[in-house]
C-alpha positions in Angstrom: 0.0 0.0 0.0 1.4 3.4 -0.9 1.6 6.2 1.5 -0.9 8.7 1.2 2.1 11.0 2.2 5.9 11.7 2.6 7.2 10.9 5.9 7.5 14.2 8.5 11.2 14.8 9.8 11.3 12.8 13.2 9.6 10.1 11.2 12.6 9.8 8.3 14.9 10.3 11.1 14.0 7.4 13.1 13.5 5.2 10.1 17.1 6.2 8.9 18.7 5.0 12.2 16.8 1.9 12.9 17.8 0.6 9.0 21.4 1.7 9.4 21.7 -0.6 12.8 19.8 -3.2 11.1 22.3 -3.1 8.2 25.3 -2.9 10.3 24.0 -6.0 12.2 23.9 -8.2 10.2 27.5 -7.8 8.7 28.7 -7.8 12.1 26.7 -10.8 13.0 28.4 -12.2 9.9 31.6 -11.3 11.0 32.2 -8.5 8.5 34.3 -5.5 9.0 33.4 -2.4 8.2 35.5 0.2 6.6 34.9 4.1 5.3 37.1 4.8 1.9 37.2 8.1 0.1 34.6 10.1 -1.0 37.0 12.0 -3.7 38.7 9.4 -5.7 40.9 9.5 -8.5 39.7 7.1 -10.5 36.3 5.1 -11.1 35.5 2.1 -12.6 34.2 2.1 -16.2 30.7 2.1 -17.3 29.1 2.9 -20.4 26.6 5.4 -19.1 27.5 6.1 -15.3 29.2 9.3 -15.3 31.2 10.3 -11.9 31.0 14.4 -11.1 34.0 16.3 -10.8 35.6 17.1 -7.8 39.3 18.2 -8.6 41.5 17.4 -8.4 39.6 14.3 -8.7 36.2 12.7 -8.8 33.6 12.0 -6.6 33.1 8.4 -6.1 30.3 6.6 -8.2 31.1 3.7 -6.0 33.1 2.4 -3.2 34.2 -0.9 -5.2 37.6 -0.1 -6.3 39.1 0.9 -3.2 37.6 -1.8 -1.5 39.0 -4.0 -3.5 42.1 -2.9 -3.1 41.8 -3.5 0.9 40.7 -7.0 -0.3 43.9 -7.4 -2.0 45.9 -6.3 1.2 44.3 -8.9 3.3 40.9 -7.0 5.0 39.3 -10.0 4.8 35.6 -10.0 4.3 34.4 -6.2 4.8 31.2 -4.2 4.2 30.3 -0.2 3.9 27.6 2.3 3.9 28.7 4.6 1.4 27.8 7.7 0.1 28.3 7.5 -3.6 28.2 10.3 -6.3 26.4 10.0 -10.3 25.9 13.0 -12.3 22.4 13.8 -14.2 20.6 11.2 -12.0 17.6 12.5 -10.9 13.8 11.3 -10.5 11.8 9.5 -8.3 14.2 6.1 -8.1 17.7 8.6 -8.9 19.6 11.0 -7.0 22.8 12.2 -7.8 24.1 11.3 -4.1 23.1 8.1 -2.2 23.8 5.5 0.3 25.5 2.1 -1.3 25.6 -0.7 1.0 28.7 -2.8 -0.6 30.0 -5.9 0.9 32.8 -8.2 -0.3 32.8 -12.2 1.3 35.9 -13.4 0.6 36.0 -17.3 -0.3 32.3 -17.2 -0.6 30.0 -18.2 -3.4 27.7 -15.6 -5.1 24.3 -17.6 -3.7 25.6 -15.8 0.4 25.3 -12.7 -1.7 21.9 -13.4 -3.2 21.2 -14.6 1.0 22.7 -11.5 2.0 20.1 -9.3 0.1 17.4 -11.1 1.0 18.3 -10.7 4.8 18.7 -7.0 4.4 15.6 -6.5 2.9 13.4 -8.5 5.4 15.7 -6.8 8.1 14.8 -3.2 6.6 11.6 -3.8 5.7 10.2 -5.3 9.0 12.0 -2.3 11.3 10.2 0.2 8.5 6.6 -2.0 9.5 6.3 -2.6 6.1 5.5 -6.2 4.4 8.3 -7.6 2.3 8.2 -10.3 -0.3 6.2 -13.4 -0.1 8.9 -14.9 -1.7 12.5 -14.9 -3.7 13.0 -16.7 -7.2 16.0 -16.9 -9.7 15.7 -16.7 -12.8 18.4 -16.8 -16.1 17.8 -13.2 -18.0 18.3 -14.8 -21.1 15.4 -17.8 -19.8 13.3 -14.3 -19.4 14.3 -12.8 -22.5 12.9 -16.3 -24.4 9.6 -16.3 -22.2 9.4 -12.6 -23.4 10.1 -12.1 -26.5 9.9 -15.7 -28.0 13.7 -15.9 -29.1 16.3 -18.5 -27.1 19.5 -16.3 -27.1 22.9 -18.1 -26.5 24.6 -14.8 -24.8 27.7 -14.7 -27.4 25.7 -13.2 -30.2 27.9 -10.8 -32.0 26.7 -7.2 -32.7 25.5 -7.6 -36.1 23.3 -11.5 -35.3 22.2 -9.5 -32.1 20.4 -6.6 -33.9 19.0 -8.7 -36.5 17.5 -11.1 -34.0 16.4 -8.0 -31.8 14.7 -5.7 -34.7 12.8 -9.1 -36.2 11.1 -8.3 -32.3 10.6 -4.8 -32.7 13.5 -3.9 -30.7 16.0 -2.0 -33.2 18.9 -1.3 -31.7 20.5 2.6 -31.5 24.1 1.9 -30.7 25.2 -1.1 -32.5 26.6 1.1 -35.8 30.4 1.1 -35.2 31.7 -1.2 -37.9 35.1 1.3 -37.8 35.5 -0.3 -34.2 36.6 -3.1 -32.5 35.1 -6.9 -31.8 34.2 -6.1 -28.4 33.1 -2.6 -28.2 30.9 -3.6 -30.9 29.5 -6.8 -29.1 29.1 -4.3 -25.8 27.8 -1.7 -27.8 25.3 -3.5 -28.7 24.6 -6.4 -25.8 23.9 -2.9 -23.8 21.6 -1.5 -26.3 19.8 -4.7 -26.6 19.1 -4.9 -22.2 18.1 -1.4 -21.8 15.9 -1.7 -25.1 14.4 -5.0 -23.9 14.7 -4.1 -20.0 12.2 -1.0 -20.5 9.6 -2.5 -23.4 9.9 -6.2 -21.8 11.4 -7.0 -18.2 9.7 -4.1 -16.6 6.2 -5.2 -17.1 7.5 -8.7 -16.4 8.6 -7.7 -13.1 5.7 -5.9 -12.0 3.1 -8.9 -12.8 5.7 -10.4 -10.2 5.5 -7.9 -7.5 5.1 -9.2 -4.7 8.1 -11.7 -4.9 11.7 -11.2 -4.8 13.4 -11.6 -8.2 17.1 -12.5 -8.8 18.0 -12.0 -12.5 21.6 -14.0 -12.8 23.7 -15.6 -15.8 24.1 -12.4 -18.1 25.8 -12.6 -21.2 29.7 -12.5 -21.4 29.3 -9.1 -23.1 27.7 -7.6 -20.1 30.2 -9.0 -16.9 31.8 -5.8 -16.0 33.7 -6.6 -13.4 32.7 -10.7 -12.6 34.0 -13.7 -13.4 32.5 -15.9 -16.7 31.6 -19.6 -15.2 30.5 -22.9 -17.8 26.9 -23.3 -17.3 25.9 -26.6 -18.9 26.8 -27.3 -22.4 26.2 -23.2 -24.0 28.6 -20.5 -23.6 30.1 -19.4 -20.8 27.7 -16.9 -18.6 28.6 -13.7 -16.4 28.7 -14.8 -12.4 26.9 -11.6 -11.6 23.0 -11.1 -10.5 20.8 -7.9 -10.3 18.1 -8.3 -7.7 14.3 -6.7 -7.9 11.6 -6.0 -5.1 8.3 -4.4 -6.5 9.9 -4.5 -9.7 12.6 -2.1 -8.7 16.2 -2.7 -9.1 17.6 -2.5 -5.9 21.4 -4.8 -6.1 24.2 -6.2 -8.1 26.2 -9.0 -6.8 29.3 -10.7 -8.8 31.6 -13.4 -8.2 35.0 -10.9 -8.4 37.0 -11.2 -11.4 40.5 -11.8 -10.0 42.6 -11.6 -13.9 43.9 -8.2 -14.5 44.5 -9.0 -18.1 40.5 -9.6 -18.7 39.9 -6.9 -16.3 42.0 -4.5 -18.4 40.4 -5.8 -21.9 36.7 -4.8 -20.4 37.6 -1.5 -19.4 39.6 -0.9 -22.5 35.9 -1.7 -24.7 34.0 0.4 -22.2 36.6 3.4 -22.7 36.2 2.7 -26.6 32.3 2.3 -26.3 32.5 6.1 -24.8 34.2 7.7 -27.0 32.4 6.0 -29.7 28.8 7.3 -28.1 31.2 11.0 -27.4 30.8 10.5 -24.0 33.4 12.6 -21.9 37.2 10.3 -21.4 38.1 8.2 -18.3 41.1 7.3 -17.4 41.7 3.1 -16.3 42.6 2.6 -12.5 46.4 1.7 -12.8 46.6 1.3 -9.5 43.3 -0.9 -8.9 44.9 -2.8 -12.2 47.8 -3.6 -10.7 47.0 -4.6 -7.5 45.0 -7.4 -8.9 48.2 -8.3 -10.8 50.7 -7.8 -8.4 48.8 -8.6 -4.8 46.1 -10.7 -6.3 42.6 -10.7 -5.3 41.2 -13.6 -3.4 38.2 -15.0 -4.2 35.0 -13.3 -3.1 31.5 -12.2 -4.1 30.5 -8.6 -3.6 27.3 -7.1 -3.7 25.6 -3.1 -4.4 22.7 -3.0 -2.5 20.6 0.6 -2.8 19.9 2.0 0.6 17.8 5.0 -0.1 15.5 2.6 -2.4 15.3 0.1 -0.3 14.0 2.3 2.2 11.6 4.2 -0.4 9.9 0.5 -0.8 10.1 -0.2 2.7 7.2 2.5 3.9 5.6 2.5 0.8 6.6 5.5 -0.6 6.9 6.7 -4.5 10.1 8.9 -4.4 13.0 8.9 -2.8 12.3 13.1 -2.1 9.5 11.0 0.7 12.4 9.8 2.7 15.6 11.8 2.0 17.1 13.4 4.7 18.7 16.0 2.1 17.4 19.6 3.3 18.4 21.4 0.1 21.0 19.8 -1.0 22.4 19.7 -4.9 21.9 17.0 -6.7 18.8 15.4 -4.5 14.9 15.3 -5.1 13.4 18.4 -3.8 12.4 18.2 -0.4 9.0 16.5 0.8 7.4 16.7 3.8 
């Protein structure tokens, strides 16, 4: 049931601290650590279309995971935050240029504690918010939903051209897939992230929300779309992305991955994300040598991570709309204007 309206001051306050000692006990009851890395960063990791706002001499972090990391490779051992991270032009009802990312890293764990993990924090959350949380949790493959969606089996290793031929037979042309003067893989990323947001906003989205009142886990993306996890065999196909993206209400709310350790893979996707940018003329980042190295030199051990939205979460929690109805932000750039 939504709210009829935003929650007054004491209110937010109170909710605020009761889901912050919620959140921190349960890492600590796991036997995390928690840690506080910098806001101002001088590097971020890649993405297509998250863009970090200046802060010079650096930027401001769009998320805690590369520094983290880097603890991870120095021997933290299995840590967590509550971050305040920073994305520029992200504004709405669900966006805010500043917000609060839960990230955690287990180290020699499997990504099914991280999938646990969410669900935990979001009963946890919910339940000290008096809200009702999902009846229940399901996994699905995306490219199982993509067939029950749009009637086509997709192996995941589709190269740019197959993919928008396959995609625009479906009535999904794809805008970004036109860079024959570039390379293999920023063409295959080009278009594999053409072809989810296309398919995410016509497709998933409605899927999602016929499935409301159950918590969904989307995992085994296509090799195209890892980022920064590992690619595991599956079966007898292609090899898949060990990440997941994890919905309540049909909102997007985490992104869990079993940690890519190779530095030499990890270098080759940031390389196609940098080309996919300057392709699209989106503004020049620079890769993480240091980040890069330290997975060369030191050596990540192996661990599943997770991004869990705080602010959302929250949002859903007392049935809100916006993130303005719970925001402690009193006029502050970059937020939802301020509700109650």
């Amino acid at each position: 049931m939504r709210r009829a309206a935003p929650l007054g001051w004491p209110e937010r306050v109170d909710l605020w601290d009761r889901a912050l000692a919620v959140v921190r006990a349960h890492f600590r009851g796991e036997g995390l650590r928690e840690v506080s890395t910098p806001v101002r960063v001088a590097h971020v990791a890649l993405e297509p279309y998250i863009e970090p706002i200046a802060a010079p001499p650096g930027l401001l972090a769009t998320s805690p995971e590369l520094a983290m990391k880097r603890l991870l490779c120095r021997g933290s051992g299995s840590i967590f935050q509550i971050a305040h991270v920073f994305r520029r032009a992200e504004i709405g009802a669900r966006h805010s240029e500043e917000f609060h990312l839960i990230e955690w890293y287990r180290v020699e764990a499997a990504l099914a504690e991280g999938r646990r993990d969410v669900e935990a924090l979001v009963a946890a959350v919910i339940e000290v918010a008096g809200g009702e949380g999902p009846r229940r949790w399901e996994s699905h493959g995306i490219l199982d939903v993509v067939d029950e969606t749009l009637g086509v089996r997709l192996r995941g290793d589709e190269e740019a051209g197959v993919l928008a031929e396959l995609a625009a037979a479906r009535g999904l042309p794809l805008v970004a897939v036109g860079l024959d003067d570039h390379d293999l893989e920023v063409r295959r990323l080009a278009a594999w992230t053409a072809f989810l947001s296309e398919w995410s906003d016509r497709h998933l989205d409605p899927w999602l929300l016929a499935r409301a009142e159950r918590g969904i886990h989307l995992g085994d993306f296509p090799p195209a779309l890892a980022a920064l996890a590992e690619l595991v065999e599956v079966g007898d196909g292609p090899r898949v992305a060990a990440r997941f993206e994890s919905f309540v209400g049909g909102v997007e709310l985490a992104n869990g991955y079993q940690e890519l350790r190779d530095a030499g893979d990890q270098r080759r996707r940031f390389v196609a994300v940098a080309g996919l940018r300057r392709a699209l003329g989106l503004p020049p980042l620079a890769l993480d040598q240091a980040f890069l190295g330290d997975l060369e030199g030191r050596g990540l051990p192996r661990a599943a991570g997770v991004a869990l939205g705080l602010d959302r979460l929250l949002m859903l929690a007392v049935g809100a709309s916006s993130l303005a109805d719970i925001s402690l932000a009193l006029g502050a750039p970059g937020h939802p204007a301020d509700g109650a």
